[in-house]
N, C-alpha and C positions, 0 to 999 in steps of 0.2 A: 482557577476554580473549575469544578464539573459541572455542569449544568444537566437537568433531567425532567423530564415531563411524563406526566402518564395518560396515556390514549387510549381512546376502547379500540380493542380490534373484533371482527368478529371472522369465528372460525370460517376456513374456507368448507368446510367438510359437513357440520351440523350447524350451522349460524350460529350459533351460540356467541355471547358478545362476553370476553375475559378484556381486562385492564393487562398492557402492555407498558412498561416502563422506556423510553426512548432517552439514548444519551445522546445529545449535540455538541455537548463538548466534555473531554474525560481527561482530568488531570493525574497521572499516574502517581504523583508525591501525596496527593492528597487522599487519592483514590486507588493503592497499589494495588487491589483486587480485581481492578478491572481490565490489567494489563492482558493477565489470562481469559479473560470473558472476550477480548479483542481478539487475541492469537487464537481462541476457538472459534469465535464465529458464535458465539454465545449471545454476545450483544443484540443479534439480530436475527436471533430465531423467536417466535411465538409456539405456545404452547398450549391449547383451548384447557378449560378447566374441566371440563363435560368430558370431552372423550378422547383426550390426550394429543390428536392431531396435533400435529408440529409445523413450521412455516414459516419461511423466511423473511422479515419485513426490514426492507434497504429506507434506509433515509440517512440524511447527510449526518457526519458525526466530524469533529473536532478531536486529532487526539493529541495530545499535549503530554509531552515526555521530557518534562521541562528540567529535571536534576540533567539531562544530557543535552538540552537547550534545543529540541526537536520538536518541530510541527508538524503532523501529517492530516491534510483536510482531506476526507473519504466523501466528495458530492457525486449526488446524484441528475442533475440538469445541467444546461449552460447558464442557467442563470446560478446555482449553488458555484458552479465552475469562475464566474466574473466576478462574484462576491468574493472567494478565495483568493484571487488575483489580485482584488484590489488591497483585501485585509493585509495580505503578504508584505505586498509592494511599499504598504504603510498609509496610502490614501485613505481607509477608511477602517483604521484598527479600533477595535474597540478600546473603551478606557481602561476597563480593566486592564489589557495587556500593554497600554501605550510602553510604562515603564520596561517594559523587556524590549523594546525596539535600539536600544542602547546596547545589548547584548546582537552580539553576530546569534541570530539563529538559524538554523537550518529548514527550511520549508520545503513542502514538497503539496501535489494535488494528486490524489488519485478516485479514481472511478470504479470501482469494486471492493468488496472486504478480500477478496482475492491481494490484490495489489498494495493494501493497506498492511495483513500482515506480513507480508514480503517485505515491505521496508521496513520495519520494524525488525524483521530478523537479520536483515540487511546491515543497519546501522547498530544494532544489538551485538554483533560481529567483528565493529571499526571496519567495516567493509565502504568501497564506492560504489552508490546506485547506480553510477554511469557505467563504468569498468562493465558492471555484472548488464547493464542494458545492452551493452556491444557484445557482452559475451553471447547473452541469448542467440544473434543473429546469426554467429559462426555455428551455433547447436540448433538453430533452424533451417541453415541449408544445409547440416549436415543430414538432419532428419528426411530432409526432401531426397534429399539422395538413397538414402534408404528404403524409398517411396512412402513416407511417413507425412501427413500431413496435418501439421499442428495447429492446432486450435487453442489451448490455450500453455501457458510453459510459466514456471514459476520456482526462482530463486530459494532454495532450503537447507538444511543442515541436519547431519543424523545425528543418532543418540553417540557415535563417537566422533563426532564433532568435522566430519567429513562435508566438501561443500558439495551439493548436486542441485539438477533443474529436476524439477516432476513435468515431464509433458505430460499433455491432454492428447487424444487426437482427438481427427474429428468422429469417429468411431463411441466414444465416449472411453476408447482402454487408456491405461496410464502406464507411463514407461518413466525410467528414471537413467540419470547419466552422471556419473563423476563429473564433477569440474575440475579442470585440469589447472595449477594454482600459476602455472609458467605462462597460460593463455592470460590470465589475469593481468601478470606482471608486463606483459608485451602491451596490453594495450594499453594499462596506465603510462605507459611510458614511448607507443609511439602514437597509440589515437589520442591521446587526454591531454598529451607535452604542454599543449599553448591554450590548455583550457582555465577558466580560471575558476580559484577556490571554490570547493564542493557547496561552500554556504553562502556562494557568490553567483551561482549558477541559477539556469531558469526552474520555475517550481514544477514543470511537466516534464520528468526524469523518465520515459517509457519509451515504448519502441521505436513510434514514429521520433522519438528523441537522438536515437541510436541510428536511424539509418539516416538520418540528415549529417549526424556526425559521421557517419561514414561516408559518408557520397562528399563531404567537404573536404577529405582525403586523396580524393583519384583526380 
């Protein structure tokens, strides 16, 4: 199911107090419109009704992609963070979803709407979140070497269906890089060899993910 609440916010700009709808949890089978609300960043902007001000308001959201058997928890705290870990784990699933624990599904936790739809265009793809977390690393010292220094870098796909990262720096500019599909195929096949199944894996698939897998290699 989606779950949704609605909260006053008030403008940062004129006080002005407008009704914000909040989703905590977004079923895409039941709720297919909000997929694109997700992938934009729409879900969590506010909009004053006074004088149009816009504004981003982050709180934990649930997103359940469940015809492809995907969970992606987007928290905001360590305690949103320990709640996710244990739902996953299965210690403290709600009722609702007890019956899907019988299905292998895929979970993951992330900490930005950044990183939330990165996997979704990830797994939208048949791609590995892992593959592509090791790949960053090779594209962030490649970037240092170019004296570039990254701040933030994120998994995408163009309009003809090419894969690239968009770096950030910390400059605030954006640069963008091919992904080369033979870097892909090497490290499925010499970092990931003795890893096991993608839906078997821990639910914090990100950097510090990747350089532990890599350091477990030398």
């Amino acid at each position: 199911m989606s779950k949704i609440s609605e909260e006053t916010i008030k403008c940062p700009k004129c006080g002005k107090e407008s009704k914000f709808v909040m989703w905590s949890s977004i079923n895409t089978v039941l709720n297919p419109e909000m997929k694109k609300k997700v992938l934009t960043g729409e879900i969590f902007k506010f909009k004053c009704n006074k004088c149009g001000c816009e504004a981003r308001v982050n709180y934990s959201s649930l997103y359940h992609q469940m015809k492809d058997r995907i969970m992606i928890y987007y928290v905001q705290d360590e305690e949103d963070y320990e709640s996710a870990c244990k739902m996953f784990s299965g210690e403290d699933m709600p009722e609702i979803f007890e019956n899907l624990m019988a299905e292998k599904y895929l979970y993951r936790i992330v900490t930005s709407p950044g990183e939330l739809r990165e996997k979704i265009i990830i797994f939208d793809n048949g791609l590995d979140d892992r593959v592509i977390e090791i790949a960053k690393i090779f594209y962030i010292g490649q970037a240092k070497e170019q004296g570039i220094k990254v701040k933030h870098i994120f998994f995408d796909v163009s309009s003809e269906g090419k894969y690239m990262f968009i770096i950030f720096d910390e400059n605030g500019e954006t640069k963008m890089a091919s992904i080369e599909k033979e870097l892909l195929e090497k490290i499925r096949e010499e970092v990931l060899k003795d890893s096991p199944d993608i839906r078997e894996d821990r639910f914090d698939i990100d950097e510090n993910w990747a350089l532990e897998k890599i350091m477990e290699g030398k």
